[in-house]
C-alpha positions in Angstrom: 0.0 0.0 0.0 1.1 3.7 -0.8 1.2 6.4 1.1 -1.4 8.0 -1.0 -3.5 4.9 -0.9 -2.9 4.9 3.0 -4.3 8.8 3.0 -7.5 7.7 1.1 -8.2 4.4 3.1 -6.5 4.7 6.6 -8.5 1.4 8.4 -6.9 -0.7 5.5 -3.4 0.5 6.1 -1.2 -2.1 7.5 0.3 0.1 10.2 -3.6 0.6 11.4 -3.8 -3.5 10.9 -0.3 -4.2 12.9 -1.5 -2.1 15.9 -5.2 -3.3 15.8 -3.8 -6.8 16.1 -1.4 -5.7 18.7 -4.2 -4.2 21.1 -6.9 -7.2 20.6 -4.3 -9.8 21.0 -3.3 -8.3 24.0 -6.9 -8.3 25.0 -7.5 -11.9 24.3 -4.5 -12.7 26.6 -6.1 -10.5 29.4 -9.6 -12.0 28.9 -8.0 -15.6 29.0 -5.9 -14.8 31.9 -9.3 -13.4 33.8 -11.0 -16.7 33.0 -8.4 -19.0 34.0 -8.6 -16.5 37.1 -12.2 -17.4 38.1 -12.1 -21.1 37.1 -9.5 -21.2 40.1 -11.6 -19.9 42.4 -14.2 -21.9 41.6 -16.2 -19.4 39.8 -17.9 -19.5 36.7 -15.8 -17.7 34.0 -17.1 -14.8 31.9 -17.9 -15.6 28.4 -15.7 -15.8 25.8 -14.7 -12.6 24.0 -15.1 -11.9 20.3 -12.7 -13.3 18.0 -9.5 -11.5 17.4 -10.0 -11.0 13.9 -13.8 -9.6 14.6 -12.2 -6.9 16.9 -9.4 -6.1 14.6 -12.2 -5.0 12.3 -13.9 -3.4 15.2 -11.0 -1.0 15.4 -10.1 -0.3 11.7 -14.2 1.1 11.4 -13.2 3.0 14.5 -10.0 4.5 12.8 -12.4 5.4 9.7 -14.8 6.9 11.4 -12.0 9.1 13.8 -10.3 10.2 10.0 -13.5 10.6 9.2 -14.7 13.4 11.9 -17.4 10.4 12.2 -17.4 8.6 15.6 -21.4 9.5 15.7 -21.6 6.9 12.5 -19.3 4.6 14.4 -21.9 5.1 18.0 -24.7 3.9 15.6 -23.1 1.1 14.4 -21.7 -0.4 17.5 -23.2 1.3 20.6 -26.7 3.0 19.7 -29.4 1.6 22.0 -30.6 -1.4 20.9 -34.3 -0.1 19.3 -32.6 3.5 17.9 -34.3 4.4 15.0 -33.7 7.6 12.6 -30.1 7.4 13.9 -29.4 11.0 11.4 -32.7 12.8 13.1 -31.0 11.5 16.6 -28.3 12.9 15.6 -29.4 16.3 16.3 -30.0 16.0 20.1 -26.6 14.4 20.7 -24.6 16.1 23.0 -26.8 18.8 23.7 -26.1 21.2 27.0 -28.6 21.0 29.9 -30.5 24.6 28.5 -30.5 23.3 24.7 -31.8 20.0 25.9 -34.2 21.3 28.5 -36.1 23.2 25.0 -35.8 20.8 22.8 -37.6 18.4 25.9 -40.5 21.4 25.5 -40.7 21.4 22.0 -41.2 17.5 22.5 -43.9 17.1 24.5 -45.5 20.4 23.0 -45.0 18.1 20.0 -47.2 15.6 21.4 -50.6 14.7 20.9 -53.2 15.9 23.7 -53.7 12.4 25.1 -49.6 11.1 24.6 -49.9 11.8 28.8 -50.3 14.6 31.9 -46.6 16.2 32.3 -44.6 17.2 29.2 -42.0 14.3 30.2 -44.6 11.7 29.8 -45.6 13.7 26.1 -42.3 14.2 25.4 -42.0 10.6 26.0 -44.1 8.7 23.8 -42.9 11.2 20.9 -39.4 10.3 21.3 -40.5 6.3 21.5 -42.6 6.9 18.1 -40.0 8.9 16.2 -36.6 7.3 18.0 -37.7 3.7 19.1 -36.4 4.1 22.3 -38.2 5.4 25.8 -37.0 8.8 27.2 -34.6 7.7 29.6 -32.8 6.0 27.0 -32.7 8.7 24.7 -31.7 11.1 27.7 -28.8 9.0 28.6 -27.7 7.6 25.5 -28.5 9.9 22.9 -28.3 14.0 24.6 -25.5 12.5 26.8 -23.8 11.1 23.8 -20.7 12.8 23.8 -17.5 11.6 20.9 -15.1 11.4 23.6 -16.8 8.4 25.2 -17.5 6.6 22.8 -13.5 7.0 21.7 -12.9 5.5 25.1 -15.4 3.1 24.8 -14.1 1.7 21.5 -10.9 1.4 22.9 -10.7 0.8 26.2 -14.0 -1.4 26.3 -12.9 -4.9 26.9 -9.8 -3.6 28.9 -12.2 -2.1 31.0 -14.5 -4.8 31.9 -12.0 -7.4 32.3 -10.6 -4.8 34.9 -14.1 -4.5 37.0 -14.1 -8.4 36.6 -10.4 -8.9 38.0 -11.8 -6.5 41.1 -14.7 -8.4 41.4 -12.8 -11.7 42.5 -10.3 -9.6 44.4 -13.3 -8.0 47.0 -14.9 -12.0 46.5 -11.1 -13.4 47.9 -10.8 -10.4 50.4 -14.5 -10.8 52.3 -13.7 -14.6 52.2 -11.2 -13.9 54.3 
């Protein structure tokens, strides 16, 4: 691969492919070392991870979508609540501040027909579950709190970060055993 091809497709280059590899190996091991961790306490082990070469691709779409200036695109695709509908019209309430949000909530359940509920969070409610799929909370949590940083870290740090809570897990299980 040339440079230039590199420049117009930066998940394929091998550099993005070596370092991919790198990380989800190195995952792998952690997760395996985690399970082999519980089996000798006697617990049951988490699940098996996704296969190396499934997260490999995992992090090439993320490298796209970061060249891209696209990590919403890569939120849709691997973290949107399950349910999301009209991801592009979502969009638009993504990482709002608490005043933006707090209008848009108005324009919601103003929105609303007259018998979608009594407060404007229960109107604001069933219009976001008919246009978004997804109940309020949801869309409050997962959609206006969206922010691109998280889901970088997310992407990233994900299965890091759980095998982490699991390793503390059996550590505070050892210590009150004790």
């Amino acid at each position: 691969m040339t440079l230039f091809d590199s420049l117009l497709d930066p998940a394929n280059n091998e550099a993005v492919g070596a370092v991919a590899l790198a990380v989800a190996g190195a995952e792998r091991d952690l997760h395996e070392a985690i399970q082999a961790h519980y089996e000798a306490l006697g617990a049951d082990p988490p699940e098996d991870g996704p296969p190396v070469e499934a997260r490999v691709e995992q992090l090439r779409r993320l490298v796209s979508h970061q060249i891209e200036g696209d990590l919403w695109g890569y939120f849709v695709e691997e973290e949107a609540p399950s349910g999301l509908e009209r991801p592009d019209d979502a969009r638009a309430f993504a990482d709002l501040d608490d005043d933006a949000w707090t209008d848009r909530l108005d324009a919601l359940a103003d929105a609303a027909p007259e018998d979608s509920g009594e407060t404007a969070r229960e109107r604001a409610d069933a219009v976001v579950r008919e246009r978004f799929g997804v109940d309020l909370e949801t869309f409050e949590n997962r959609i206006v709190g969206w922010q691109p940083e998280r889901t970088l870290r997310r992407a990233i740090r994900g299965p890091i970060d759980a095998d982490i809570k699991r390793l503390q897990a059996a550590t505070e299980a050892i210590e009150s055993d004790e």
